[in-house]
N, C-alpha and C positions, 0 to 999 in steps of 0.2 A: 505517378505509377507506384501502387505498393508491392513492394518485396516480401514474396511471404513464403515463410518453412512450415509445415505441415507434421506437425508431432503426433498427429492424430487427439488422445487426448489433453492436448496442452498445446493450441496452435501461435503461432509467430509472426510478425508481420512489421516493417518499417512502411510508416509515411513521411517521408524528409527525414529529420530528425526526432521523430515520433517513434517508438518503439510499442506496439500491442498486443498483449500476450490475452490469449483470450480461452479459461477453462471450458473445455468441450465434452462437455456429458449430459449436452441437453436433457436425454431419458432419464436419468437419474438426477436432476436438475443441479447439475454440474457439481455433486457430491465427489470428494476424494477419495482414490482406490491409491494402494502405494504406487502404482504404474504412474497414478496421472502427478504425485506428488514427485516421483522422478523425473519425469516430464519437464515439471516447472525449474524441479535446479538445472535440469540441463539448459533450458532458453536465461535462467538469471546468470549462468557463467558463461554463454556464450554472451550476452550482453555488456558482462565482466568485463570479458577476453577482447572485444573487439572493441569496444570504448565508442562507437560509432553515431550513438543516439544522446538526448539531451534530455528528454522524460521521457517515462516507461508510462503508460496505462493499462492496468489489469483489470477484465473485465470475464461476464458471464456470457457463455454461450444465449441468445434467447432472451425473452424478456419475464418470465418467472422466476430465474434465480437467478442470483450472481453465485451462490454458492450454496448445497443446505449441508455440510458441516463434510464429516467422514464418512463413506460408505458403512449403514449401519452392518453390511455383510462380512467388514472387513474387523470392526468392533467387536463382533460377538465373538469371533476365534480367537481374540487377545487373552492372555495370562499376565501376569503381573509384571515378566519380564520382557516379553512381546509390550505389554505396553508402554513399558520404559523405551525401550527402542523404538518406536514409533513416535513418542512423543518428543524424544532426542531427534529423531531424524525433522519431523517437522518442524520442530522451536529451530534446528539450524536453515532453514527454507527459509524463515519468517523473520529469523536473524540479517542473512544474506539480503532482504529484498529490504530492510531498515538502514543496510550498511552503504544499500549501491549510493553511488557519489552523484546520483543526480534524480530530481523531482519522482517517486512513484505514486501513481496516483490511483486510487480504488475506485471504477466505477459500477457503484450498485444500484442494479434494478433486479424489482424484485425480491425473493428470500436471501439473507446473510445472515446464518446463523450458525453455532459450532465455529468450527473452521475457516468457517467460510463467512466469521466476522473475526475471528482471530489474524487472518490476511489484511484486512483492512485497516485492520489495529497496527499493522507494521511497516503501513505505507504514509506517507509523510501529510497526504490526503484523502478526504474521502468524501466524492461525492454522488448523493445519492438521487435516484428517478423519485416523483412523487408515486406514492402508492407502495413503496420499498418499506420491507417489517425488517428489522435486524434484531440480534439478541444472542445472549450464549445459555443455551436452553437446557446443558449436560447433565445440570439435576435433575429434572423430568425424568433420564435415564440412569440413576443412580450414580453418576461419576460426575466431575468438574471439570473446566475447563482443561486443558493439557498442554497447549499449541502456544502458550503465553499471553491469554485470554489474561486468569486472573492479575497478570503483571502490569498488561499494559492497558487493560479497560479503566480501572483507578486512573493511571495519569493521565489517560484523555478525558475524564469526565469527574473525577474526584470521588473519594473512596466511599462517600456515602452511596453515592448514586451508584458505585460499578455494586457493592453490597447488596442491591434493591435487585439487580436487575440478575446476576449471578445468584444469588439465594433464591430467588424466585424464577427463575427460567424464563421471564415471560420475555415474549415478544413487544417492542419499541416499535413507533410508526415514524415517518419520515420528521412530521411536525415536532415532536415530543422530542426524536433524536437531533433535531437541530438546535431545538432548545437546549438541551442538556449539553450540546458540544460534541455530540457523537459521530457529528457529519460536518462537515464547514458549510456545504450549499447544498439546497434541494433545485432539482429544474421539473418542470413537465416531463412525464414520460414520452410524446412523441415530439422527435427532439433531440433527446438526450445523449443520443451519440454524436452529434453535430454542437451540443452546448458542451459537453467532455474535449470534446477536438477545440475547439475556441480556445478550452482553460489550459489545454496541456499546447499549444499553439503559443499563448501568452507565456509562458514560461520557458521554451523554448528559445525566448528570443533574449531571455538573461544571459549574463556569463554564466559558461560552466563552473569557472574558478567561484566566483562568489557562491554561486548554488553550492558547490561540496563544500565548503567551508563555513556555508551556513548552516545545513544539516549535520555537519561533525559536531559544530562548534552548541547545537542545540542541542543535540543526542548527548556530547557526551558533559556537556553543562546540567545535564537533570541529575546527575549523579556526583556532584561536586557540590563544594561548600561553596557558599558563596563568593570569598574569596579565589578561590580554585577556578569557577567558572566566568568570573571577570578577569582570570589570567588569560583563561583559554580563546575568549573572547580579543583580549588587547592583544593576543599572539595572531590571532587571524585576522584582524583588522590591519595589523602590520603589515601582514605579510600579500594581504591584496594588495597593497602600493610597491609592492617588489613586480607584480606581472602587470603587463600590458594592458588588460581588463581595466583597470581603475584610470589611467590615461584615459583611454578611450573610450570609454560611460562617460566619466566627465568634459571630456571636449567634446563630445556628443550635443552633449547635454547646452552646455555655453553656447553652441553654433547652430540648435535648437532643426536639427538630424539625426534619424535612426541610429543609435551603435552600430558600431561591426565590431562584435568582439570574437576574440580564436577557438575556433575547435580544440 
């Protein structure tokens, strides 16, 4: 039975340990207004807060978009210092859903562009429907990426390629983007929310402890020497054999039966 909260543009939902947040602006094919960007930090901190779930999946209303960027309505009223604010407010959204302590997973069908590939870029995965164009198009409309497009599209794809695709605005197809690294997996589009449920299903059934410890220890080893990040690494490997999780994977494992590891 799913539990679900109702945010209007930004709706809520658990299955077991599944959490799904899912952008709701069909008619504007799930573009962002600040309403619906409020929305989303209120369900990432109740998430925060309750601790209750083991992967998050953020998904598009519909099967046209997962996301087509920022309400251009919302765009054209910005000035230099509105759009500082705006793009503050959103890089901390896209920060927060990078930082949560367990699996978030993007899944795109349809357009992700703007914004609404800038999300994807912040989630740990991303996987897309066949027939999905993604791309960060802002040059087209005289500006650049804002949301941490130009940060984080480099270190998912490498800096030639996010250059290609960021200077040129163009639109990426599923095949292309899987090649380049832009996606981890494509599925069929009819499907695709039952092949999303499988993958965030498989991950679910990990430790939590090793999941946050392997996204800190990834996240924050890209930014470390190499040295520094073989600390941070031998510090978290340590410290799974201090909890219960590593006992119990491993005798799992020997007595060749499912884990049961702790919420």
């Amino acid at each position: 039975m799913a539990n679900e909260n109702d945010m209007g543009t930004v709706k809520y939902e658990t299955r077991g340990r599944i959490g799904i947040a899912t952008l709701n602006r069909p008619g504007k094919l799930n573009a962002f207004s600040r309403s619906m960007l409020e929305k989303l930090l209120s369900v990432l901190e109740e998430i925060e807060r309750e601790g209750k779930i083991r992967v998050l999946i953020i998904r598009g209303e519909g099967e046209s978009a997962f996301a087509a960027g920022a309400d251009l309505n919302l765009l054209v009223t910005l000035d230099g210092k509105a759009a500082r604010d705006i793009s503050m407010f959103a890089q901390r959204i896209m920060t927060k859903i990078e930082a949560l302590p367990i699996p978030v997973i993007a899944a795109v069908q349809g357009v992700a562009v703007g914004g609404g590939l800038e999300l994807p870029l912040a989630c740990d995965l991303i996987l897309a429907a066949e027939g999905s164009r993604l791309g960060l198009v802002e040059t087209n409309l005289g500006i650049l990426p804002g949301w941490g497009g130009c940060i984080r599209l480099p270190r998912r794809v490498g800096l030639g390629r996010a250059r290609d695709m960021i200077l040129s605005g163009r639109l990426v197809e599923t095949e292309e983007a899987l090649s380049m690294g832009l996606v981890d997996a494509v599925y069929p589009g009819e499907g695709f929310e039952g092949s999303t449920m499988e993958y965030a299903e498989m991950l679910s059934r990990k430790s939590p402890v090793s999941m946050a410890l392997a996204k800190s220890t990834i996240l924050r080893g890209m930014d470390a020497s190499l040295e520094a990040g073989l600390a941070l690494e031998r510090e978290a490997f340590a410290f799974c054999f201090s909890m219960p999780d590593a006992r119990e994977g491993i005798s799992a494992f020997l007595e060749k039966r499912p884990p049961r590891f702790e919420d």
